[in-house]
C-alpha positions in Angstrom: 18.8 -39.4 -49.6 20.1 -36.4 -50.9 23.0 -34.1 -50.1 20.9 -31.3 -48.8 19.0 -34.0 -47.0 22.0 -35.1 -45.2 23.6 -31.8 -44.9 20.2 -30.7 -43.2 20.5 -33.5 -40.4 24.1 -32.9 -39.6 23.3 -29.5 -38.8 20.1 -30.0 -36.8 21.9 -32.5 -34.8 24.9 -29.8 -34.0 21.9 -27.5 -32.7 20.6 -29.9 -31.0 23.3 -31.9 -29.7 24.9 -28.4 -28.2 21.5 -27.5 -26.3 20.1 -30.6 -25.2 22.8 -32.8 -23.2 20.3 -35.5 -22.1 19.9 -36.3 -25.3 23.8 -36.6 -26.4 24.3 -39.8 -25.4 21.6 -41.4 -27.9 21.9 -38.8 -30.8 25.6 -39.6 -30.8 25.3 -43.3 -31.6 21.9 -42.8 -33.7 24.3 -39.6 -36.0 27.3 -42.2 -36.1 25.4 -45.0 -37.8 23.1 -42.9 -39.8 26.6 -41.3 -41.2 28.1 -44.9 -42.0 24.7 -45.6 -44.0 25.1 -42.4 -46.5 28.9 -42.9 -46.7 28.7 -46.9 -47.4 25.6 -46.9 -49.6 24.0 -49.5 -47.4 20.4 -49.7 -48.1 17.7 -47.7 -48.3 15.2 -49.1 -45.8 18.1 -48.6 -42.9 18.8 -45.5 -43.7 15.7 -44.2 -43.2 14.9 -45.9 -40.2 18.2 -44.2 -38.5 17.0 -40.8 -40.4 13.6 -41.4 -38.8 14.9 -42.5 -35.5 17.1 -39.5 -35.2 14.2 -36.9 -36.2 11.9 -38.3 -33.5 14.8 -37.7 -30.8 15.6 -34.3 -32.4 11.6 -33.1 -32.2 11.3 -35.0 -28.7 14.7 -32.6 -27.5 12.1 -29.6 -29.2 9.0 -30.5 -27.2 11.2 -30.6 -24.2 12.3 -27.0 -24.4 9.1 -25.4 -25.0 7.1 -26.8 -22.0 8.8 -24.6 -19.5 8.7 -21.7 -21.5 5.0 -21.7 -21.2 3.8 -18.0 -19.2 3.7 -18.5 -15.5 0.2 -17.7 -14.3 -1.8 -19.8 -17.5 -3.0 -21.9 -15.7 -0.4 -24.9 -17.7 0.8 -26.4 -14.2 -1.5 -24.7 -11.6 -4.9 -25.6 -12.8 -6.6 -24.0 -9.7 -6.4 -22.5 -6.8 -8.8 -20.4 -4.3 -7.1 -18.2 -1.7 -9.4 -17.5 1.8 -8.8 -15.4 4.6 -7.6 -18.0 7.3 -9.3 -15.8 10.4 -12.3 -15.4 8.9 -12.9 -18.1 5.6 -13.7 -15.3 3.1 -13.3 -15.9 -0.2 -10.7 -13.2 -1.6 -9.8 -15.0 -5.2 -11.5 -18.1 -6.5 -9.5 -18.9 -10.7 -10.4 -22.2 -12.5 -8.5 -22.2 -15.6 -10.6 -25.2 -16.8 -14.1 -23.2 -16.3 -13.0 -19.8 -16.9 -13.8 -18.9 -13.7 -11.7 -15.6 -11.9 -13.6 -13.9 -9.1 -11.7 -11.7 -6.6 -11.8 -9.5 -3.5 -9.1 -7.2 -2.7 -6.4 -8.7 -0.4 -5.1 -6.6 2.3 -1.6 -6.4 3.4 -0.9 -8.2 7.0 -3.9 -10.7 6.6 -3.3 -14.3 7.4 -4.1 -16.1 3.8 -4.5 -20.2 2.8 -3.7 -21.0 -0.6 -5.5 -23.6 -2.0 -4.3 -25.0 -5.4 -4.3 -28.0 -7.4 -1.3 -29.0 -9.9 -0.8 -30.6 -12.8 2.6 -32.7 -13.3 1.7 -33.9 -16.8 4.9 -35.6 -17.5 7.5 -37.2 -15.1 11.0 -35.4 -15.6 14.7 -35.3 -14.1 15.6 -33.7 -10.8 12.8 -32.3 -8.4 10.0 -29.7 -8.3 10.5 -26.4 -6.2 7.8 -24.8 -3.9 8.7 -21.4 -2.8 6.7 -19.2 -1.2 7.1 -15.2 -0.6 4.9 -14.9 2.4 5.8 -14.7 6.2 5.3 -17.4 8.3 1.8 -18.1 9.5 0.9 -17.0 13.3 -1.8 -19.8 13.2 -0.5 -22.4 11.5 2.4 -22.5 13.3 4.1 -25.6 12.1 3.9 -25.5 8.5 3.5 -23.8 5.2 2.5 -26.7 3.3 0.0 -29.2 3.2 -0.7 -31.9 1.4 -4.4 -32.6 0.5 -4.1 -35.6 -2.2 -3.1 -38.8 -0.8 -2.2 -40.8 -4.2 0.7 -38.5 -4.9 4.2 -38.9 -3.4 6.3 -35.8 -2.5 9.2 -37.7 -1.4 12.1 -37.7 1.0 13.1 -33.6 0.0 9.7 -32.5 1.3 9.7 -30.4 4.3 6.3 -28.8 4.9 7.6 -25.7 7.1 9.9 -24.5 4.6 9.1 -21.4 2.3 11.5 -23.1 0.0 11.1 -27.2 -0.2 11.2 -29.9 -3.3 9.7 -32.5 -4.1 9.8 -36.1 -6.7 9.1 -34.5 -10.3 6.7 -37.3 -11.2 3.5 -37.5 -13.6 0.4 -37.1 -11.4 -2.1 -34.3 -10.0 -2.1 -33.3 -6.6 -3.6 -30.5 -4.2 -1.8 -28.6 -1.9 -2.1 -25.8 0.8 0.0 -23.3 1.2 -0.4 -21.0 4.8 1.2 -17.6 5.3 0.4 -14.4 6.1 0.9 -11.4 3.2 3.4 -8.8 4.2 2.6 -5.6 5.3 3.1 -3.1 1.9 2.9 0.9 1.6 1.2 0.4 -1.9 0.0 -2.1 -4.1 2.3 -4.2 -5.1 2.5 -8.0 -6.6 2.9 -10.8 -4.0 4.0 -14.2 -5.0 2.1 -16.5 -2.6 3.1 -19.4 -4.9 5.7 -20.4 -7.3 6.4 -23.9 -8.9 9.6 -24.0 -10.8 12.7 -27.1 -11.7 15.1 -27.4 -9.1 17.4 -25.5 -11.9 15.0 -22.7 -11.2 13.2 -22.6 -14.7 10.0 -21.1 -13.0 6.9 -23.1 -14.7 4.1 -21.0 -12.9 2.8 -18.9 -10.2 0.3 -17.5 -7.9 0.6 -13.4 -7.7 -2.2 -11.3 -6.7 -1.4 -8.0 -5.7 -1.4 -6.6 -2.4 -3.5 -3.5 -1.6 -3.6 -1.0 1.6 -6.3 -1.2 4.0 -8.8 1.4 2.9 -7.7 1.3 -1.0 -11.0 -0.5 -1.6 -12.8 2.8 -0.2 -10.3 4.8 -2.1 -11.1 3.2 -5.0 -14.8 3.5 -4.9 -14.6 7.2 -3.6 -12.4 8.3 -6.5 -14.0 6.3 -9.0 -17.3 8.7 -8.2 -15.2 12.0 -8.1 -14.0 11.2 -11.2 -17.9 10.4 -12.4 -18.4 14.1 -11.0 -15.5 15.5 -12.6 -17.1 14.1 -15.9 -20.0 15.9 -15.3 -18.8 19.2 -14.1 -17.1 18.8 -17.7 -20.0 18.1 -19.7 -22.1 20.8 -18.0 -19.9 23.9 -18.6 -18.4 24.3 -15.2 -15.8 27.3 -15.0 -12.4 25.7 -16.6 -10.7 27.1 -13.3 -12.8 25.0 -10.7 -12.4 21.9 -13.3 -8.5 22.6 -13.3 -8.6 22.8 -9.6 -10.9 19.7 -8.9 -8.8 17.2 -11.6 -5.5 18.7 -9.8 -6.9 17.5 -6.4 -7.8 13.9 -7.8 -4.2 13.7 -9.3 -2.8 14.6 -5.7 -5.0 11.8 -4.4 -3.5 9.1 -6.6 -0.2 10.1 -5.6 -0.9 10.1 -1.9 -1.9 5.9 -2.4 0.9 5.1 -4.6 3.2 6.2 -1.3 0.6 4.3 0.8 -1.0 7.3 2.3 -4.3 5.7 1.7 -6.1 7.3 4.6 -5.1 11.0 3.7 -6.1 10.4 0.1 -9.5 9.6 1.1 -9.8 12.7 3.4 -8.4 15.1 0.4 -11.1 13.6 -1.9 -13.9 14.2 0.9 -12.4 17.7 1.1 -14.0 18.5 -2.6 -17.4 19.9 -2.2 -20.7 18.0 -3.5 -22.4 21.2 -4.8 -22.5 24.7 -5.5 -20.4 24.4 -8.8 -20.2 27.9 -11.0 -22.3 27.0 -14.2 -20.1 28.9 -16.7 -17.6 31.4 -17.3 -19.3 34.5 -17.6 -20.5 33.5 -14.0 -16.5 32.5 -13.0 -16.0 35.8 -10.3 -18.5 35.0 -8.7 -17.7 32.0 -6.8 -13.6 32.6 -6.7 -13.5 32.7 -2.9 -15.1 28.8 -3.1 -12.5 27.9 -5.6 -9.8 29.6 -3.3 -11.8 28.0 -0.2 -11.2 24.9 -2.2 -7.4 25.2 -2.5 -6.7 26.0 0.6 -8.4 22.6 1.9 -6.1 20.8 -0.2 -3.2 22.5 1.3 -4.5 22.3 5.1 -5.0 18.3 4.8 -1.0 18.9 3.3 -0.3 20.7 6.3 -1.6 18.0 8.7 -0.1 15.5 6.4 3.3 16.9 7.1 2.9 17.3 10.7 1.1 14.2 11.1 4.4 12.0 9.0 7.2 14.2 8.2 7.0 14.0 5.0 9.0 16.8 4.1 10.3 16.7 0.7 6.9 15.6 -0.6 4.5 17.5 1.3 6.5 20.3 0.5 6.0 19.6 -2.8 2.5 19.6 -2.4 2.0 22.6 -1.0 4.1 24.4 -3.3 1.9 23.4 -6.5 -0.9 24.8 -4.2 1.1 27.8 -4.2 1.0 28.3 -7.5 -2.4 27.7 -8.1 -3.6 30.2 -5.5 -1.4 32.9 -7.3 -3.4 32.7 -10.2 -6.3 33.3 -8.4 -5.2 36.4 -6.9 -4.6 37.4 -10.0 -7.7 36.7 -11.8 -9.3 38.1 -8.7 -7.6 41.2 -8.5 -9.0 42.2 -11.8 -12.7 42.0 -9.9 -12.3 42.5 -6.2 -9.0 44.0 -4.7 -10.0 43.2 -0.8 -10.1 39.3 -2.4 -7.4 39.3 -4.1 -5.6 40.3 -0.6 -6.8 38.3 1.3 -5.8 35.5 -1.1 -2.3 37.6 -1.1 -2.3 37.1 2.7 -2.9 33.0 2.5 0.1 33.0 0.0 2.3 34.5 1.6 1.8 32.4 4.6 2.5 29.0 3.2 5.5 30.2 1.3 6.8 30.9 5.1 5.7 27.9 6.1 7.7 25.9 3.7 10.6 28.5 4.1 10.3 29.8 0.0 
């Protein structure tokens, strides 16, 4: 063996050695007589038998810090898992890493869910599992969050099934499981871990996380996807560039009414925006400036309710200050065509600025 051979292996064992503790014990005795075979010459077969022996403990120390780094959510330890809606055993999200199967319905904040999933312990290691679970407590199943399906598998003595946190014996086997729980109750849509497997060091090895939508974001969803169809269209047939302006600024204001979990109020400002009667063209544009002001002033009446209906200030206020500013430059384009309209508009201006206090 040469020098750079042996220099090599004395410092992969020193990176090793530092990282890997469970390994120290071994590697120690394996480096101290591989080091007495290169300083005493003895032969050749023995060295490379200690040289060999301590490369295999080295790449087993390697294989051992990769597993857990693995991305939570492949499908590596949770091979499966369906999740129904306890009350009424729908389907909401079916995923079968093996098959390539992923199906989903939207799952509503507040709804009492049961977590099917199946998991794969491929190799037996030190310490315990961890189950945790970021749901509330189920009103129905009121005396547990877990439960075991698979009957060759033993969780051990750590277990406790009506825990949201609980461990169990970190040994090679596949089991299924059951978690109960009911999703919390969210202003928007946000990510919801219903599962989590990790170490008991708290290494986390994978996860169940679906997000968690509104009630009524579903119809949202659908209702602006088919604005925003319209929108396309109003584009691609020559519509005025103000009523475009003023129909894209309205679905803008919709999306931000669901990300603050407004979700109904969104839906009534998009059913505020007409189905017909778009100006075809600019030369055509004076013509229909009382419906694009009509239009406007929808959007700021639902903002009006809005604020009485919440107390929203700050945002609301916000709202109905962009409308603001949209309205006065339509009474300026209208002035230039009809004075008694572009008063009138004057006259709705003026109003919401006092009723906003500008």
């Amino acid at each position: 063996m040469s020098n750079d051979q042996v220099i090599a292996f004395r410092l992969v064992f020193i990176v090793f050695s530092r990282t890997h503790s469970i390994f120290d014990d071994i590697a120690q005795e394996l480096y101290a007589r591989l080091d007495r075979c290169l300083r005493h010459g003895e032969n050749k077969l023995k060295t490379k038998l200690f040289a060999v022996s301590l490369l295999l403990l080295l790449s087993a120390a390697s294989v051992m810090s990769i597993m857990p780094t693995r991305a939570a959510g492949e499908g590596f330890w949770i091979t499966s898992y369906t999740i129904v809606n306890t009350e009424t055993q729908q389907v909401l999200m079916e995923v079968d890493f093996a098959t390539g199967k992923n199906t989903s319905q939207p799952i509503i904040g507040g709804t009492e869910v049961t977590v099917t999933f199946t998991v794969n312990v491929f190799t037996t290691g030190s310490g315990n599992l961890k189950l945790t679970t970021a749901m509330q407590h189920s009103k129905i199943k009121l005396d547990r969050y877990w439960e075991l399906v698979s009957n060759d598998y033993a969780l051990g003595s750590d277990f406790n099934p009506n825990s949201a946190q609980t461990e169990f014996n970190w040994v090679k086997g596949t089991f299924t499981m059951i978690c109960y729980g009911k999703t919390n109750t969210i202003l928007k849509p946000t990510p919801l871990t219903l599962v989590q497997l990790s170490s008991s060091a708290g290494d986390i090895l994978d996860n169940i996380k679906p997000t968690i939508v509104t009630a009524g974001v579903d119809q949202f969803q659908n209702l602006y996807d088919q604005k925003e169809t319209k929108l396309q269209s109003l584009i691609d047939a020559g519509v005025s560039e103000g009523y475009v302006t003023l129909y894209s600024n309205v679905l803008n204001q919709s999306k931000n009414l669901v990300n603050k979990g407004y979700v109904n109020d969104a839906i009534n400002l998009l059913n505020s925006l007409p189905n017909s009667g778009e100006p075809m063209g600019s030369a055509l544009e004076f013509i229909i400036l009382p419906g694009i002001a009509i239009a406007a002033i929808v959007a700021v009446v639902f903002a009006v309710m809005f604020l009485r209906a919440r107390g929203k200030n700050s945002y609301v206020q916000l709202v109905i200050e962009d409308q603001i500013k949209d309205l006065e430059g339509l009474t300026l384009r209208a002035s230039k065509i009809d004075r008694t309209i572009a008063s009138n508009l004057d006259g709705v201006k003026d109003r919401l600025k006092r009723l906003v206090g500008m």
